[in-house]
C-alpha positions as CSV (number, residue, x, y, z in Angstrom):
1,X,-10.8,2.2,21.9
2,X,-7.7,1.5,19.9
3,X,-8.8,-2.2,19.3
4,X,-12.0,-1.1,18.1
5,X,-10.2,1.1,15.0
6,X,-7.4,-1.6,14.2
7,X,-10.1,-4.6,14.3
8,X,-12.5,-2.3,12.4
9,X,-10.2,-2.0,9.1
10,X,-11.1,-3.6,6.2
11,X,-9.3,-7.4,6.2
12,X,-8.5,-7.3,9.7
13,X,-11.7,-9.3,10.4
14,X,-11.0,-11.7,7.8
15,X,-7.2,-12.3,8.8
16,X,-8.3,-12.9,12.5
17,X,-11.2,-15.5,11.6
18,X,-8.1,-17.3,9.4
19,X,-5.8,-17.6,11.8
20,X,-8.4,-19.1,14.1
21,X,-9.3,-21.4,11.8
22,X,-5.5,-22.9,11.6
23,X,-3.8,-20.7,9.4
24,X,-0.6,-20.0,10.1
25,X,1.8,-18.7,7.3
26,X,1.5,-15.5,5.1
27,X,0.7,-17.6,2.2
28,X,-2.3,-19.8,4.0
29,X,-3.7,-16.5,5.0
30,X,-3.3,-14.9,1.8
31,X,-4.7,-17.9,0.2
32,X,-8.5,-17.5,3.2
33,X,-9.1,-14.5,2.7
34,X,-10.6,-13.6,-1.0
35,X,-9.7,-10.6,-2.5
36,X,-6.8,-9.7,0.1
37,X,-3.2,-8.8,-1.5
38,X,-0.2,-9.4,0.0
39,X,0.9,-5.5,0.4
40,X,-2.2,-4.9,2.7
41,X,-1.9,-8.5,4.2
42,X,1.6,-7.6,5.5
43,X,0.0,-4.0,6.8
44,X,-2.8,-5.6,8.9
45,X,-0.6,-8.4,10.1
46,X,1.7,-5.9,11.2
47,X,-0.8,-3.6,13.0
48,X,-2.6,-6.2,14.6
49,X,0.8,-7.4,16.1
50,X,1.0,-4.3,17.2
51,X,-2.0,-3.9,19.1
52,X,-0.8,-7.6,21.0
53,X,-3.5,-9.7,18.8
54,X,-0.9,-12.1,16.7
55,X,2.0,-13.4,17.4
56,X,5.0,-13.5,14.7
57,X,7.2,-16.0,15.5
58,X,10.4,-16.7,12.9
59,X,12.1,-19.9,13.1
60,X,15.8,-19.3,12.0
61,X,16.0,-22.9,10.5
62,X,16.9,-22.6,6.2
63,X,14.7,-21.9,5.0
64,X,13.0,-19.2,7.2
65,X,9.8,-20.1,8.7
66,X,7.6,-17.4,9.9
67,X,4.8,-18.5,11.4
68,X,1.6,-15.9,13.0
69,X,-1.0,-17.1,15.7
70,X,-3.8,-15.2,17.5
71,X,-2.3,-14.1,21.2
72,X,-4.4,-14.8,24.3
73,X,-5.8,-11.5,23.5
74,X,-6.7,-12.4,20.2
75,X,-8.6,-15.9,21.2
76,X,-10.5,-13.0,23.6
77,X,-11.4,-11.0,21.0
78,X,-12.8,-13.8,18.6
79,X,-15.0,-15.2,21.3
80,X,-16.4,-11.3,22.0
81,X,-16.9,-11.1,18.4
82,X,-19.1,-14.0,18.0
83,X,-22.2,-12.6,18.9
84,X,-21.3,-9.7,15.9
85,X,-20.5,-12.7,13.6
86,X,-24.0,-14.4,14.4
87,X,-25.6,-11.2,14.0
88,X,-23.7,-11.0,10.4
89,X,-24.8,-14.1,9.5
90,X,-28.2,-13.9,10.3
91,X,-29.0,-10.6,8.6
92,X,-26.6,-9.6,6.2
93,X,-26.6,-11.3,3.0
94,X,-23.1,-13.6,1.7
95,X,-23.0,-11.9,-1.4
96,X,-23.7,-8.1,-0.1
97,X,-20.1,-7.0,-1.3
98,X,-21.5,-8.6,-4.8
99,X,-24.9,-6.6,-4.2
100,X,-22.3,-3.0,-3.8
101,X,-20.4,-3.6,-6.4
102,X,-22.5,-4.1,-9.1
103,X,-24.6,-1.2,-7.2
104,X,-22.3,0.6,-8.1
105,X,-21.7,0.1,-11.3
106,X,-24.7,0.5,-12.2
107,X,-24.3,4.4,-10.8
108,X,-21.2,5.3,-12.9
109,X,-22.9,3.3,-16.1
């Protein structure tokens, strides 16, 4: 059940579907995911190591290179997410964070 709490944080999603998509440095992913800052980039990364779903790999050439990619257990996890990512797509608006927000707003106004 662990998985299920560190894959269910906000911006752990996000980071996942970047790094399968071919990003593999701090600033690429940084640069995917909308709205993500580098404090809470660093966090997830760091949990989701944690729980064996990225690999951090640093190259001790100068400059450093650090360089993160999805583990086997990762690639699993993507491909059992799929279905959740069709179901997403299919009923959940794109701009429903848009929709909250201004939802919102319009409660304090």
């Amino acid at each position: 059940m662990a998985v299920f709490e560190t894959v269910g944080k906000r911006w752990s999603g996000g980071i996942l579907l970047a790094l399968a998509r071919g990003a593999e440095r701090f600033s690429d992913m940084l640069a995917a995911v909308r709205g993500l800052s580098s404090r809470m980039l660093a966090l997830r990364l760091r949990e989701l190591e944690e729980a064996g779903l990225v690999d951090r790999d640093v190259s001790r050439t100068m400059p450093v290179t650090v360089r993160y990619r999805l583990t086997p257990q990762g690639r699993e996890l993507l491909a059992a997410l799929q279905p959740v990512a069709r179901y997403a797509g299919k009923w959940i608006p794109a701009d429903a964070d848009a929709v909250e927000s201004s939802a919102g707003a319009q409660i304090r106004a």
